[in-house]
N, C-alpha and C positions, 0 to 999 in steps of 0.2 A: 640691605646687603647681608645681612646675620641671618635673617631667613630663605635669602638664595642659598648660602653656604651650609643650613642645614638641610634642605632639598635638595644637593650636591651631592653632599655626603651620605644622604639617606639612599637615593637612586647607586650609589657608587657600591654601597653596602649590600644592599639588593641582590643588584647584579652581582656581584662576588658570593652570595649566599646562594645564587642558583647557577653557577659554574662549577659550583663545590657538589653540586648534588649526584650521589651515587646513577649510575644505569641499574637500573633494576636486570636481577638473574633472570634469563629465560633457558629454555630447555637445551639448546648448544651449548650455554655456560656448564652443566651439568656431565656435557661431554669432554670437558678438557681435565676433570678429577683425575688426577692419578692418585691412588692406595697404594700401599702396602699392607703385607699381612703375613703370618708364619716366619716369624722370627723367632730363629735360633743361635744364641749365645757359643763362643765358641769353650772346649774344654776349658783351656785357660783366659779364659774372661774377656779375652782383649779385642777379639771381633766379635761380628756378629754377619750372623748370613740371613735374608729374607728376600721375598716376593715382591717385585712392586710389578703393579696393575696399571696399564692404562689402555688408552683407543688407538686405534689402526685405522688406517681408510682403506677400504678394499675398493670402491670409487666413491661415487657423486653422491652413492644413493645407498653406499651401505660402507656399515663398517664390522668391525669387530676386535677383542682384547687380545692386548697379548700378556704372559704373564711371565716376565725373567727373575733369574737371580741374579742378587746384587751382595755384596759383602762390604759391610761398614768395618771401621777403626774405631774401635770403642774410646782408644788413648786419644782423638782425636788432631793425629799427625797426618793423617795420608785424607784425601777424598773417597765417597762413594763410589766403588769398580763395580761396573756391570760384568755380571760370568757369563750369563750367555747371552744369545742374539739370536736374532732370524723370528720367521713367523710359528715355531712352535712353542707351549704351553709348559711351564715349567713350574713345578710348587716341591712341596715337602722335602725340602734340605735339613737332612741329619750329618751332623761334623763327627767323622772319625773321631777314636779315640787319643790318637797322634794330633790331631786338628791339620793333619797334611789335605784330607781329601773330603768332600762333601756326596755324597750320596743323595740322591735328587729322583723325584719323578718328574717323565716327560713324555706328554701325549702327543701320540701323530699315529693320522688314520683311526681315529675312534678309538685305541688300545695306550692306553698305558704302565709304563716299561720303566724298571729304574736302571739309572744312568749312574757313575761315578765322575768325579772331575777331579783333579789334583788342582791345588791351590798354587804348587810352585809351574805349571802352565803344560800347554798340551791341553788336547780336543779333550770334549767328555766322551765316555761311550758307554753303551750299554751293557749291564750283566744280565737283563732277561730280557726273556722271549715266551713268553706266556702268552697262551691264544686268548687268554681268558680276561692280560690284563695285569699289570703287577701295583701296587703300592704299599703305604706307609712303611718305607726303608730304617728297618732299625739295625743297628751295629753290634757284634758283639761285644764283649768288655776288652779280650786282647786286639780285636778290631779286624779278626781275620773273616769272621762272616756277617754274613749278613742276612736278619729275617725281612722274609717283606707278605704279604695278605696278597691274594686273589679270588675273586668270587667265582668259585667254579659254581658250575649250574650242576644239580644231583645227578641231571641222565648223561651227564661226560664224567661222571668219577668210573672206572673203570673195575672190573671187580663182581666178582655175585654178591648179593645182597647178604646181610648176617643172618638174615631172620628166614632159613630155609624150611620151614616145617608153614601151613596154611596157619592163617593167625585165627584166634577163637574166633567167634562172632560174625564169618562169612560164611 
């Protein structure tokens, strides 16, 4: 009987030891990762605004990321609010100096434009219109303007060249 009962219990253990066993990752696992990234601290400390990353299904057979803003509670009273939605591309949020508004870029149609959003609500909308393209939104210190980078390509700068006279060597 003491040897049933250890054959019992051995089969019972067994099986409990390979009901426990992980499923191995395969490559769909891979697609449910959501990241974040480009996080920025607010002036006075208590939020913070950043990107998160994850998959989209465009159908069966394709997908693609979307990338919104989200803004955390650093005191951690309130939950994670998403700022934006829909299927456009959103990164580089720089916080006013006030910490009222977030300044953001956001791509659509291959060009990206920086957008403002107020924190106390209301749509975001754009301050450019660069053919060429607008980012890294940085603020001034009173928080009235704002620099932002575009890659103009040399033959659309507009203007005669400085260097008018034939240069040596041709």
């Amino acid at each position: 009987m003491k040897t049933f009962l250890k054959i019992a219990l051995l089969v019972c253990l067994t099986s409990l030891t390979f009901a426990q066993t992980k499923t191995p990752i395969v490559a769909g696992d891979l697609m449910k990762i959501v990241t974040t990234n480009q996080i920025q601290i607010s002036p006075d400390g208590s939020r913070a605004a950043l990107v998160v990353n994850r998959k989209a299904v465009k159908n069966e057979n394709e997908y693609y990321y979307t990338r919104h803003l989200y803004l955390l509670d650093l005191t951690g009273k309130d939950e994670p609010r998403q700022l934006t939605f829909g299927d456009k591309t959103d990164g580089q949020p720089q916080w006013s100096p006030d910490g009222k508004t977030l300044a953001f870029v956001r791509s659509e149609n291959d060009k990206s434009q920086v957008w403002l959003l107020s924190l106390s609500g209301g749509e975001a909308y754009s301050i450019t219109k660069s053919d060429f393209g607008a980012s890294n939104p940085r603020w001034s210190p009173d928080g009235k303007k704002i620099l932002f980078t575009s890659s103009v390509p040399f033959y659309a700068i507009n203007g005669s060249l400085s260097w008018t006279y034939e240069r040596p060597g041709r």
